[in-house]
MARLO-178715 format. One record per atom (N, C-alpha, C, CB): x, y, z; residue in one letter; residue number from 1. Coordinates in steps of 0.1 Angstrom, whole numbers, plus 5000, padded with zeros to 4 digits. Each point is the difference from the previous one (the first is absolute). Glycine has a CB too. Example, Ala and Ser with C-alpha at 12.3 -4.5 7.8 and 13.67 -1.06 7.14 Angstrom:
% residues 2
+------+-------+------+------+-----+
: east : north :   up : rest :  nr :
+------+-------+------+------+-----+
: 5132 :  4943 : 5078 :    A :   1 :
: 4991 :  5012 : 5000 :    A :   1 :
: 5009 :  5012 : 5000 :    A :   1 :
: 4981 :  4988 : 5012 :    A :   1 :
: 5015 :  5023 : 4981 :    S :   2 :
: 5009 :  5011 : 5000 :    S :   2 :
: 4992 :  5011 : 5008 :    S :   2 :
: 5012 :  4994 : 4978 :    S :   2 :
+------+-------+------+------+-----+
% end
This chain:
% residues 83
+------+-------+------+------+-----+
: east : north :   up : rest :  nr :
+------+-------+------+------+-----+
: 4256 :  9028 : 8241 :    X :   1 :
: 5005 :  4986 : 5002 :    X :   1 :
: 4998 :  4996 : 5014 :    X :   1 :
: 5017 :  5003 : 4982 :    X :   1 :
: 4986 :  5007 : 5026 :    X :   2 :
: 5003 :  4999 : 5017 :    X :   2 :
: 4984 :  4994 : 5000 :    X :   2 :
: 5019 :  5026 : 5011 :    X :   2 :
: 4966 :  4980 : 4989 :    X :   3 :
: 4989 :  4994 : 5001 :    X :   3 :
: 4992 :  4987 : 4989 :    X :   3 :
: 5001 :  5025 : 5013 :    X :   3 :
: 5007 :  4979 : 4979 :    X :   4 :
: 4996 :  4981 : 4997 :    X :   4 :
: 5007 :  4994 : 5007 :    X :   4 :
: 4996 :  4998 : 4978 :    X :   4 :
: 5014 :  5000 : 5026 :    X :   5 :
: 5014 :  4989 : 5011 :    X :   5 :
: 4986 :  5004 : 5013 :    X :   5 :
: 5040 :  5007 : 4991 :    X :   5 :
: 4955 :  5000 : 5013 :    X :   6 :
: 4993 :  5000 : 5012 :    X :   6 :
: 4986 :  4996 : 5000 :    X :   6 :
: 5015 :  5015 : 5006 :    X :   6 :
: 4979 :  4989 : 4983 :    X :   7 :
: 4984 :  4994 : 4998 :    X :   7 :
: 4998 :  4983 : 4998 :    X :   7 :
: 4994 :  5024 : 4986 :    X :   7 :
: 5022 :  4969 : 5007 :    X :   8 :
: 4999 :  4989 : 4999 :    X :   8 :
: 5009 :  4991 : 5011 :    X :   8 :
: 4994 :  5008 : 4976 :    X :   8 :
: 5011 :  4995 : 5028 :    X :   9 :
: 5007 :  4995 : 5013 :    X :   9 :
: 4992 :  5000 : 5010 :    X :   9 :
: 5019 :  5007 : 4995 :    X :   9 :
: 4973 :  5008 : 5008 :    X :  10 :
: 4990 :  4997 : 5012 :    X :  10 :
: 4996 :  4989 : 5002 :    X :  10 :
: 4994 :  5017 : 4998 :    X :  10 :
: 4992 :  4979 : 4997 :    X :  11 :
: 4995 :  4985 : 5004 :    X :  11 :
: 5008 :  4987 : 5000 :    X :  11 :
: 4982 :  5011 : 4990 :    X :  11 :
: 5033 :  4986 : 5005 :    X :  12 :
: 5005 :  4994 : 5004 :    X :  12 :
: 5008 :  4999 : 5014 :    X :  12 :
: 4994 :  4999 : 4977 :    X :  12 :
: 5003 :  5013 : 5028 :    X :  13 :
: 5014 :  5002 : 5015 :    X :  13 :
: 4988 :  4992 : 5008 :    X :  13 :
: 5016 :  5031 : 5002 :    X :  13 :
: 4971 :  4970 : 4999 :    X :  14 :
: 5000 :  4989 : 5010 :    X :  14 :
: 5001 :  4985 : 5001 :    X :  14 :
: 4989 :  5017 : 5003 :    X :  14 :
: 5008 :  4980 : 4984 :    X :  15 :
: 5006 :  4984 : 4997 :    X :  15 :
: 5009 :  4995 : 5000 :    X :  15 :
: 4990 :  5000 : 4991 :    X :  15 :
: 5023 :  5010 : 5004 :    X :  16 :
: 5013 :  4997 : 5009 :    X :  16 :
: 5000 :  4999 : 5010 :    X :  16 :
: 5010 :  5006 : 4991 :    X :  16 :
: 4985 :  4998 : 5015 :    X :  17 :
: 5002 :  5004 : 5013 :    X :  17 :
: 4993 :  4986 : 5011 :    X :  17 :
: 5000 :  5030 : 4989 :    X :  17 :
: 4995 :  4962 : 5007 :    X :  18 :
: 4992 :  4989 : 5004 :    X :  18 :
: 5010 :  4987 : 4995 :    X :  18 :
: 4973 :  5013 : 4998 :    X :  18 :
: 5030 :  4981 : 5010 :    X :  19 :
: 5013 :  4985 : 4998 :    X :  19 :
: 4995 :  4991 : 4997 :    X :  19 :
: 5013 :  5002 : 5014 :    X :  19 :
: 4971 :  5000 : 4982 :    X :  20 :
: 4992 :  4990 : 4996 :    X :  20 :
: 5001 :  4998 : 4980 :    X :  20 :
: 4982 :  5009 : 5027 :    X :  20 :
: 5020 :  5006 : 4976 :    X :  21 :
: 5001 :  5002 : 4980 :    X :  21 :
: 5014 :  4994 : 4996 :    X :  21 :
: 4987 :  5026 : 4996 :    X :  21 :
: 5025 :  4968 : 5009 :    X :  22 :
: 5006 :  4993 : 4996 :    X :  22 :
: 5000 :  4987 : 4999 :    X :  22 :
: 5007 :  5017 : 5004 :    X :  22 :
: 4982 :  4978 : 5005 :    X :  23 :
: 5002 :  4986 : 5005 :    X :  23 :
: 4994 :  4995 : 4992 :    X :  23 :
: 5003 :  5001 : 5020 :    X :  23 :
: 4998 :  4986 : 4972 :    X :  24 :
: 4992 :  4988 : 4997 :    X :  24 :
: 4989 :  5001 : 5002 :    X :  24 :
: 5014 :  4988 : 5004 :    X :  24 :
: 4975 :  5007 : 4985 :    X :  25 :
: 4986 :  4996 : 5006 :    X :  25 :
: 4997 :  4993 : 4993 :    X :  25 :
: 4993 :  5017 : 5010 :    X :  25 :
: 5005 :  4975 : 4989 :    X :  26 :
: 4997 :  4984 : 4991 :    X :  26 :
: 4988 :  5002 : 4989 :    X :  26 :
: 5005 :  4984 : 5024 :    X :  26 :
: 4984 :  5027 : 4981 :    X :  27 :
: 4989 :  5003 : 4992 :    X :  27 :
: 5007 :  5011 : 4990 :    X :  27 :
: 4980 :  4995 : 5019 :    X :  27 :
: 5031 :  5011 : 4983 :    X :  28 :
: 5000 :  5012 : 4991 :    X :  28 :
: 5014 :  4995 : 4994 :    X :  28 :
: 4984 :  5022 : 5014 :    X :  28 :
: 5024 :  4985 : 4977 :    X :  29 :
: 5011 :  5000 : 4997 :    X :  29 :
: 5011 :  4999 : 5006 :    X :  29 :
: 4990 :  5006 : 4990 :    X :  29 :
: 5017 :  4986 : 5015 :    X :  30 :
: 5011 :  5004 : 5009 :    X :  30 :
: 5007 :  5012 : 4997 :    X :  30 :
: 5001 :  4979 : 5003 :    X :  30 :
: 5005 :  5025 : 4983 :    X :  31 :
: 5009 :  5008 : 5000 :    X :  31 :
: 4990 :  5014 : 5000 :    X :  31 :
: 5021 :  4982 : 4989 :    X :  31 :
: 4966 :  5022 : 5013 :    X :  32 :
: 4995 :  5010 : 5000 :    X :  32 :
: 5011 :  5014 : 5006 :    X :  32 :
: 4978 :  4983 : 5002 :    X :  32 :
: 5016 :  5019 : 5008 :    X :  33 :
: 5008 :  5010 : 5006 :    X :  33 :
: 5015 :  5003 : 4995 :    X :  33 :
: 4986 :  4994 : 5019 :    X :  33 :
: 5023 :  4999 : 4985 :    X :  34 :
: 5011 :  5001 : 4994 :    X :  34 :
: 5004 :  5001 : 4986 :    X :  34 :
: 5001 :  4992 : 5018 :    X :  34 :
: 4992 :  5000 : 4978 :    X :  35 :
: 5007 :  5004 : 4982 :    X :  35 :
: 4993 :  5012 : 4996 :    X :  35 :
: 5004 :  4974 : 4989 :    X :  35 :
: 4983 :  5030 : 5019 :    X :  36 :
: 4997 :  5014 : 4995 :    X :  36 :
: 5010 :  5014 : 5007 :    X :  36 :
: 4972 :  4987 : 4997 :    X :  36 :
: 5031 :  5009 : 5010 :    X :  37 :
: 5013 :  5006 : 5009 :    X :  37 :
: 5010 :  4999 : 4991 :    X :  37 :
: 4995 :  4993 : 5024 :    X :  37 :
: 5013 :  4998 : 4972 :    X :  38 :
: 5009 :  5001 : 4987 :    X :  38 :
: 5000 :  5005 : 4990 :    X :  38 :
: 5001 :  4987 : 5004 :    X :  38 :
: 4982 :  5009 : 4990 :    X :  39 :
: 5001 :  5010 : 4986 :    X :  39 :
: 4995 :  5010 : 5003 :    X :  39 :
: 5000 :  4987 : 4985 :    X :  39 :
: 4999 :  5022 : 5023 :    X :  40 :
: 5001 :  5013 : 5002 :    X :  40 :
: 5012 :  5005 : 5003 :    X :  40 :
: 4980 :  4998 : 5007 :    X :  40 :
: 5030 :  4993 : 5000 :    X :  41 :
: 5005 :  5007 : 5004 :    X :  41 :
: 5017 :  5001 : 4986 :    X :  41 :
: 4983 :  4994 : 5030 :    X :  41 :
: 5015 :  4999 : 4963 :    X :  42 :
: 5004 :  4996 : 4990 :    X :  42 :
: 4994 :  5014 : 4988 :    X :  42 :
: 5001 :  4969 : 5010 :    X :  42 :
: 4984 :  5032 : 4987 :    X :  43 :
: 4996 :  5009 : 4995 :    X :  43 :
: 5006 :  5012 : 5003 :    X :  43 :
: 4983 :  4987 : 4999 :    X :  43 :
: 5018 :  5017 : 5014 :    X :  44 :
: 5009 :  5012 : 5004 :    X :  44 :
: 5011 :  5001 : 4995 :    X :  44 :
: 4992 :  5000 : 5018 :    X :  44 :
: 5019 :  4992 : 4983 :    X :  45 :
: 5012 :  4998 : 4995 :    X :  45 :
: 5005 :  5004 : 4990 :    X :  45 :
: 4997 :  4988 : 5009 :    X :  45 :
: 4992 :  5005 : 4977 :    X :  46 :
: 4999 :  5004 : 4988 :    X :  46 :
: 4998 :  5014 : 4996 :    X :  46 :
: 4994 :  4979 : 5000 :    X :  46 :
: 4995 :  5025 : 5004 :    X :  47 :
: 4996 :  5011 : 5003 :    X :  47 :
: 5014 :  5014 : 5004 :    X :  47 :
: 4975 :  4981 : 5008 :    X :  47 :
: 5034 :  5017 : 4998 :    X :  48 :
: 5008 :  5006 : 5003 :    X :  48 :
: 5014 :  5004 : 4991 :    X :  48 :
: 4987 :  4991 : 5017 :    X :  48 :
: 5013 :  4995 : 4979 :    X :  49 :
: 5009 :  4993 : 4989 :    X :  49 :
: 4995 :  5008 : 4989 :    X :  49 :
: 5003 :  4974 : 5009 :    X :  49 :
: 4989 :  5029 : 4988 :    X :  50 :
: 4996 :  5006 : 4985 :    X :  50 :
: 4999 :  5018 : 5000 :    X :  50 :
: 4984 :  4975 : 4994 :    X :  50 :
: 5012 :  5025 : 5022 :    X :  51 :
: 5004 :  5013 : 5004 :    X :  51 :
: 5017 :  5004 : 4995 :    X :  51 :
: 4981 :  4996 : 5020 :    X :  51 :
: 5024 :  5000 : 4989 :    X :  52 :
: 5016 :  5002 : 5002 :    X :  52 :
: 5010 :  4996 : 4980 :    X :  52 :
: 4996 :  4987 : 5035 :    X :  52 :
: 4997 :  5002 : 4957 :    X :  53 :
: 5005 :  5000 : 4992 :    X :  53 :
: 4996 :  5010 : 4988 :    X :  53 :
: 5006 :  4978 : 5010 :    X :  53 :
: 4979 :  5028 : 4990 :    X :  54 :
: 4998 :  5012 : 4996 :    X :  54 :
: 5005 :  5013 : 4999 :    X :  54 :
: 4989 :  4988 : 5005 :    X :  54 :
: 5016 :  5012 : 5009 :    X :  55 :
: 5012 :  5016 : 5002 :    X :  55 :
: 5013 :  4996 : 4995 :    X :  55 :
: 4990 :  5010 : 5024 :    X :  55 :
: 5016 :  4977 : 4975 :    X :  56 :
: 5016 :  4998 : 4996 :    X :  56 :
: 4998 :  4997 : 4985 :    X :  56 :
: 5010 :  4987 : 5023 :    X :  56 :
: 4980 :  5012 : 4970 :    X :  57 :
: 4993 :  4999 : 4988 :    X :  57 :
: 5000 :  5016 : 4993 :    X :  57 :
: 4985 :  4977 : 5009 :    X :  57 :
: 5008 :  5029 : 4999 :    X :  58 :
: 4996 :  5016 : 4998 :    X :  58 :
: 5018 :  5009 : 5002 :    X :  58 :
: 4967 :  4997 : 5017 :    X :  58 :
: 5036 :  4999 : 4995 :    X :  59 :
: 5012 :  5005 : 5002 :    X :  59 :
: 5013 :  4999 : 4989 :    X :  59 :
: 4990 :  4994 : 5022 :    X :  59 :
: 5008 :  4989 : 4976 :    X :  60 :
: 5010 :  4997 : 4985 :    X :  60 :
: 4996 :  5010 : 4985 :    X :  60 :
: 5000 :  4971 : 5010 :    X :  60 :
: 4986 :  5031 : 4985 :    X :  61 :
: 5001 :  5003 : 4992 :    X :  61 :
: 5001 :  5018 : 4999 :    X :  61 :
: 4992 :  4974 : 4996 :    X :  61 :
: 5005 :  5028 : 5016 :    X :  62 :
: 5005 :  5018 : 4996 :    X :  62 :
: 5016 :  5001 : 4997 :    X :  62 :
: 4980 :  5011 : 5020 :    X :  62 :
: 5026 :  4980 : 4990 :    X :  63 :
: 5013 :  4996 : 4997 :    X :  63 :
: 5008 :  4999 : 4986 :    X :  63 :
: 4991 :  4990 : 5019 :    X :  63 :
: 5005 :  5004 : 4974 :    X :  64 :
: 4997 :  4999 : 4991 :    X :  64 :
: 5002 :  5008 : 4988 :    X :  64 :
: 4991 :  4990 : 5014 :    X :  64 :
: 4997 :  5016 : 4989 :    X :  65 :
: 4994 :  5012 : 4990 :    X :  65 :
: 5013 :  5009 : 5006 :    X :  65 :
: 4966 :  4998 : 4998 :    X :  65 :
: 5037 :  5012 : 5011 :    X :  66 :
: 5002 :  5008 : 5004 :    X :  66 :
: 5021 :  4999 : 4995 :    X :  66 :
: 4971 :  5000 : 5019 :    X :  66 :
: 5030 :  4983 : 4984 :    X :  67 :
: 5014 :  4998 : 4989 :    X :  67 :
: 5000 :  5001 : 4982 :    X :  67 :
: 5007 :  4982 : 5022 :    X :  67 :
: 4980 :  5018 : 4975 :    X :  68 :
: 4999 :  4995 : 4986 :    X :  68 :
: 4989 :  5007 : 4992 :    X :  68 :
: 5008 :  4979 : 5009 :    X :  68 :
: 4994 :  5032 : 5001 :    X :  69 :
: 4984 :  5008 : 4990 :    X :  69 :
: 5002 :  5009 : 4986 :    X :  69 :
: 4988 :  5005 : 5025 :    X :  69 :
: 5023 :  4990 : 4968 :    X :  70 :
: 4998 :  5006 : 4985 :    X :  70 :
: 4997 :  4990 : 4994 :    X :  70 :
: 5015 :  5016 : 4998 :    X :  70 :
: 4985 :  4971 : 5005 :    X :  71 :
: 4995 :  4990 : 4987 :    X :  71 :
: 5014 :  4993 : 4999 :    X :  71 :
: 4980 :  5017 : 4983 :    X :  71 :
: 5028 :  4985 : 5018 :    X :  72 :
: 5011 :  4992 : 4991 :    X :  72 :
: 5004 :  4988 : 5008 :    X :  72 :
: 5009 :  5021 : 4989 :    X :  72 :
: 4989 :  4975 : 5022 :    X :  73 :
: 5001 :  4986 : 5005 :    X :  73 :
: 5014 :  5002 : 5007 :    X :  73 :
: 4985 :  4987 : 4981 :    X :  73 :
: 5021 :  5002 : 5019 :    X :  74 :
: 5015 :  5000 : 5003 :    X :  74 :
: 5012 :  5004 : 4992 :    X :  74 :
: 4991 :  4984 : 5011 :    X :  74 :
: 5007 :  5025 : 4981 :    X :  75 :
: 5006 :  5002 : 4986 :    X :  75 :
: 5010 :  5009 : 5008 :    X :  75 :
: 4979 :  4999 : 4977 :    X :  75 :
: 5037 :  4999 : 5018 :    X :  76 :
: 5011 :  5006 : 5006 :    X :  76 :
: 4997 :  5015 : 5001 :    X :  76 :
: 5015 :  4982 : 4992 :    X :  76 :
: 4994 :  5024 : 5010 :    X :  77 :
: 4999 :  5017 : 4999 :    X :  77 :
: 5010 :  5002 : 4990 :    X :  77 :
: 4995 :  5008 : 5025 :    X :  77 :
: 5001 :  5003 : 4967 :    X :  78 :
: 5007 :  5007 : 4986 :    X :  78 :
: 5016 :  4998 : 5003 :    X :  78 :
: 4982 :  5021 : 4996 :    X :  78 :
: 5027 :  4979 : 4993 :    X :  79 :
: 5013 :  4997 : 5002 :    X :  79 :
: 5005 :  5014 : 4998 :    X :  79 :
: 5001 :  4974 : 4993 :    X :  79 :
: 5007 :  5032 : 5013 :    X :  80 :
: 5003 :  5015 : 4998 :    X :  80 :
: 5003 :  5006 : 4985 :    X :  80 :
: 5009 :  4997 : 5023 :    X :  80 :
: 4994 :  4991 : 4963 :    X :  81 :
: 5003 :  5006 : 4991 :    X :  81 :
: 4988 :  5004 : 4990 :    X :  81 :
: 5021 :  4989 : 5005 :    X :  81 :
: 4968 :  5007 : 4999 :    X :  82 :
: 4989 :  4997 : 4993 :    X :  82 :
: 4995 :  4992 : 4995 :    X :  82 :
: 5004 :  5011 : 4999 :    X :  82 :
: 5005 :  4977 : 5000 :    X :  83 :
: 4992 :  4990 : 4996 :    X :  83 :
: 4991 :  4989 : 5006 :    X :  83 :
: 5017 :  5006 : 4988 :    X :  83 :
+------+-------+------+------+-----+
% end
């Protein structure tokens, strides 16, 4: 993961890096730079988010299993007379 986040970021560190890529330019899009700055940085976010709700997802269901692994669901426990 670490060198895709770096093979694709490279070529953008120097265009951030120029005050020119935020500014206005009547020939091009105004919102260029920045809204591609947004939805990346938005893409990341998401990206994290599906990370993090994966493990509380993964986490819940061993959970789970590990309260409930004969099959029987929420079904009380035996009553001491047998029945």
């Amino acid at each position: 993961m670490t060198n895709l986040v770096t093979t694709c970021a490279t070529p953008l560190l120097p265009a951030l890096a120029d005050p020119r890529f935020f500014a206005a330019n009547p020939t091009k899009s105004p919102n260029g730079g920045l809204g591609l700055l947004v939805v990346l940085l938005l893409a990341v976010a998401v990206y994290f988010l599906f990370r993090s709700m994966n493990k509380h997802l993964k986490k819940a269901a061993s959970l789970r299993d590990d309260d409930h692994g004969d099959g029987r669901g929420d079904a009380p426990p035996p009553r001491p007379d047998g029945r």
